[in-house]
Backbone as JSON, one array per atom type, in Angstrom:
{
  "sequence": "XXXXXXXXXXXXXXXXXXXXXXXXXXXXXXXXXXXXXXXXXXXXXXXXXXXXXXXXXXXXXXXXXXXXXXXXXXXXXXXXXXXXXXXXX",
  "N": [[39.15, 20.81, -84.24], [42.53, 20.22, -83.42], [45.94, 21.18, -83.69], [48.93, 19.96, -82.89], [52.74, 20.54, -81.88], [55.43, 19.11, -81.12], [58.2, 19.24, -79.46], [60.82, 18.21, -78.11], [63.61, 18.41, -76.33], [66.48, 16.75, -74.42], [66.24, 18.33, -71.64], [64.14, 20.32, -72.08], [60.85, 21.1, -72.57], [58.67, 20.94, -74.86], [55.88, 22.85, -76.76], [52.99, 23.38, -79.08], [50.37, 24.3, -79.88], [47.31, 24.55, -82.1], [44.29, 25.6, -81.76], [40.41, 26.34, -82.66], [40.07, 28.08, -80.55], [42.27, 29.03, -80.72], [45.83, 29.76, -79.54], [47.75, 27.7, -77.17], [50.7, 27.01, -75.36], [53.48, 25.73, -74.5], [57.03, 25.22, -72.54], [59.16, 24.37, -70.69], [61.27, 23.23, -67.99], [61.16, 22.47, -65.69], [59.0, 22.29, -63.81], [55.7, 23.64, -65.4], [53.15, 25.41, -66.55], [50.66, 25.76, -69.45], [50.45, 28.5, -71.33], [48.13, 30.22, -72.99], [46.48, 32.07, -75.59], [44.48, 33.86, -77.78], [44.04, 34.56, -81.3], [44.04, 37.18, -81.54], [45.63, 38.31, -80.18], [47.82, 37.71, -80.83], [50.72, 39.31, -82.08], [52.93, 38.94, -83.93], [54.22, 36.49, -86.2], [56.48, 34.5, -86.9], [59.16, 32.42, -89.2], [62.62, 31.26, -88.55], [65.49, 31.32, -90.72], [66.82, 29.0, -89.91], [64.33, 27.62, -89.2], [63.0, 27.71, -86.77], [60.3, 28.45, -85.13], [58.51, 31.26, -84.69], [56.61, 33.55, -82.58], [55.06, 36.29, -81.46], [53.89, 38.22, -78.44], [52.65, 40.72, -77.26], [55.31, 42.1, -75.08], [56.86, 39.92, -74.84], [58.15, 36.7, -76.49], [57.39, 33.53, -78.63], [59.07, 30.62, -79.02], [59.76, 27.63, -80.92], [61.33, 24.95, -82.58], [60.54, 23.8, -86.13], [59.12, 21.73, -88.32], [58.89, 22.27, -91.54], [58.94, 20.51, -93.56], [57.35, 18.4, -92.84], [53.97, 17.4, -93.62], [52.16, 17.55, -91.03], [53.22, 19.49, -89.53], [53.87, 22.05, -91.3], [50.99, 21.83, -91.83], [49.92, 23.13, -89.36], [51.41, 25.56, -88.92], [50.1, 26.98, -91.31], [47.73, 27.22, -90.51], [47.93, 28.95, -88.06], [49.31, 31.18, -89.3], [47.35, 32.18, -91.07], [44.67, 32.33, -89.5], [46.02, 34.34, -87.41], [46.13, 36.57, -88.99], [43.47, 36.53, -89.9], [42.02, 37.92, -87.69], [43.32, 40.28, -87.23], [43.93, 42.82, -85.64]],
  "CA": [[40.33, 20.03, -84.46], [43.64, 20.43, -82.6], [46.88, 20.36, -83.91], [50.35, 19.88, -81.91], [53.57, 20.51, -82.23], [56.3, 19.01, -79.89], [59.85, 19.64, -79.47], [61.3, 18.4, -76.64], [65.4, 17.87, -75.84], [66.7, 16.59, -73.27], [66.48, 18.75, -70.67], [63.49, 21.21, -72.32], [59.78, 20.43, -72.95], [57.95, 22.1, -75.79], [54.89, 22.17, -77.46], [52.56, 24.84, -79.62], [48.99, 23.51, -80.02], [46.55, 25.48, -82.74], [43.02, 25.16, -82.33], [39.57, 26.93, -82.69], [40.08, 28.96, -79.61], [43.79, 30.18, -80.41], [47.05, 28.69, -79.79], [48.17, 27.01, -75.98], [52.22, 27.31, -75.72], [54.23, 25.52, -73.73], [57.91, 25.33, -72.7], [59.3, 23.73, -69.46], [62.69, 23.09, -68.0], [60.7, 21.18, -64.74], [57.49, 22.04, -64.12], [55.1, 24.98, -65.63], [51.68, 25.39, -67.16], [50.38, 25.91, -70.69], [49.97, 29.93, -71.61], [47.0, 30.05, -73.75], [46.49, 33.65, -76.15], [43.47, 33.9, -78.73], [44.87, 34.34, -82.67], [43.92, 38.35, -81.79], [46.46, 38.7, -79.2], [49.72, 37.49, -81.43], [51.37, 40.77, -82.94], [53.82, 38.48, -85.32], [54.12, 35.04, -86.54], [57.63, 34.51, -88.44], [59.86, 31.66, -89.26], [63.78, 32.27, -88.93], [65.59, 30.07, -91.87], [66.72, 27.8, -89.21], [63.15, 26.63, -88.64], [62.05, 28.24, -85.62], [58.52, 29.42, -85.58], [58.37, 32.47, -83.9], [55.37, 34.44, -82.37], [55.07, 37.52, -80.56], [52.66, 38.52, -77.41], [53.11, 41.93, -76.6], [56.62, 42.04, -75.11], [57.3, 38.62, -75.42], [58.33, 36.27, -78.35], [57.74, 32.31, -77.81], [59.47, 30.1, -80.38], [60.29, 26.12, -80.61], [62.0, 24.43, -83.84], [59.76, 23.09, -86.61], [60.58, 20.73, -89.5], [58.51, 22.71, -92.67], [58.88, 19.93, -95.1], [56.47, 17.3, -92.51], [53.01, 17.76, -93.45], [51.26, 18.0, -90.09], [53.59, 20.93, -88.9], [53.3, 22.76, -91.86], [49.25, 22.75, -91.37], [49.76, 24.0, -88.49], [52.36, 27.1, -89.52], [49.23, 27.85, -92.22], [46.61, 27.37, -89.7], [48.68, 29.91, -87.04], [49.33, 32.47, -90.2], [45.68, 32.4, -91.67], [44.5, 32.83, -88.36], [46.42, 35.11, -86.58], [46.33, 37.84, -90.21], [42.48, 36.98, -90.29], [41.67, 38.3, -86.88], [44.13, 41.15, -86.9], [42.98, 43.86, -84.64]],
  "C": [[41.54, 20.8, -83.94], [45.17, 19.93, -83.43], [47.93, 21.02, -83.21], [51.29, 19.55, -82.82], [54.46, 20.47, -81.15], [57.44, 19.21, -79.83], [60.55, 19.67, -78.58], [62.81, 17.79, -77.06], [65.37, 17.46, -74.61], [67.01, 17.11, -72.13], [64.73, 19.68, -70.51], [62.39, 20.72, -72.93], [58.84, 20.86, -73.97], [56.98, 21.72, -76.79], [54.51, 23.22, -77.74], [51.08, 23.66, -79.9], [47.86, 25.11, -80.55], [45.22, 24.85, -82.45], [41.85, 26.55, -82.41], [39.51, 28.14, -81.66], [41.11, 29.73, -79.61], [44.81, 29.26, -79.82], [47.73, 28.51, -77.65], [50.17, 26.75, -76.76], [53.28, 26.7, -74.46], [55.64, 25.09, -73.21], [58.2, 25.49, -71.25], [60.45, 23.2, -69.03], [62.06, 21.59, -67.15], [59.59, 21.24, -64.7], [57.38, 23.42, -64.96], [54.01, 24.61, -66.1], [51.91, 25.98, -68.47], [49.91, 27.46, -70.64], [49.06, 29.77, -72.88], [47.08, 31.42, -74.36], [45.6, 32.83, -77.27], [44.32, 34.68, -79.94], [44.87, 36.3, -82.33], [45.05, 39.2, -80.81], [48.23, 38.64, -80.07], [49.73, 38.58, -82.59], [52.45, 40.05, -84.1], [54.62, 37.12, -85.2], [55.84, 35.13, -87.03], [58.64, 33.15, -88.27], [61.71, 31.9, -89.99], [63.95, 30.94, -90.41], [66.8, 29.15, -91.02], [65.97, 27.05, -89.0], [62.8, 26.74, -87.39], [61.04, 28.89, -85.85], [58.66, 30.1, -84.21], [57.16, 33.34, -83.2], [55.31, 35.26, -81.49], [53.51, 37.88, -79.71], [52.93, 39.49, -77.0], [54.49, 41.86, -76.46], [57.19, 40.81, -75.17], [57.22, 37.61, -76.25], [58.82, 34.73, -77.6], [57.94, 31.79, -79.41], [60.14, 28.24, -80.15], [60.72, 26.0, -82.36], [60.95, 23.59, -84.82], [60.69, 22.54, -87.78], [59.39, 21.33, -90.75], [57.98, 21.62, -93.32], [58.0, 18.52, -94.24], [54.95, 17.99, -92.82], [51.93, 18.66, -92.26], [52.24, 19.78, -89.26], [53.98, 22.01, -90.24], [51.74, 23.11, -91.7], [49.24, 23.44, -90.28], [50.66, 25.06, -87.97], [51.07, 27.63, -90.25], [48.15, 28.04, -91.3], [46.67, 29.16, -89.24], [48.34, 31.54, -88.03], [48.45, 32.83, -89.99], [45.34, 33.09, -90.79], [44.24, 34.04, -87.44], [46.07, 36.69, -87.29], [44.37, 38.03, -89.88], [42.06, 37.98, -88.81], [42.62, 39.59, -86.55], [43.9, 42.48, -86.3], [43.11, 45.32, -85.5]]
}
């Protein structure tokens, strides 16, 4: 099972997608491709108290805006956590 999270403005395209294999990340002005990383690769999850979900890949830190209080993007903030803590290298 797959779950998405989108967040696009008008100009900027954004999406975070959790599944079984690890989390696909994407973020697009015009074109680009989806960066893919397995839950053992992300060094730190965090949410500011604006509601950006945050995650770190080595030197870089990808983050889009979530809304907490909707069901489906909370499961997939606990998924991400769980996840990312259980596989922690």
């Amino acid at each position: 099972m797959a779950l998405k999270i989108t967040a696009n403005s008008w100009f900027t395209h954004r999406y975070i997608i959790v599944d079984s294999a690890g989390v696909g990340f994407r973020e697009t002005v015009a074109m680009g491709s989806e960066l893919r990383f397995t839950f053992s690769q992300i060094d730190l999850v965090l949410l500011s108290p604006d509601n950006w979900l945050s995650f770190q890949v080595g030197q870089e830190v990808f983050r889009l805006p979530v809304r907490p209080d909707k069901p489906d993007h909370k499961q997939l903030m606990d998924v991400l956590v769980s996840e990312t803590t259980r596989t922690v290298r």
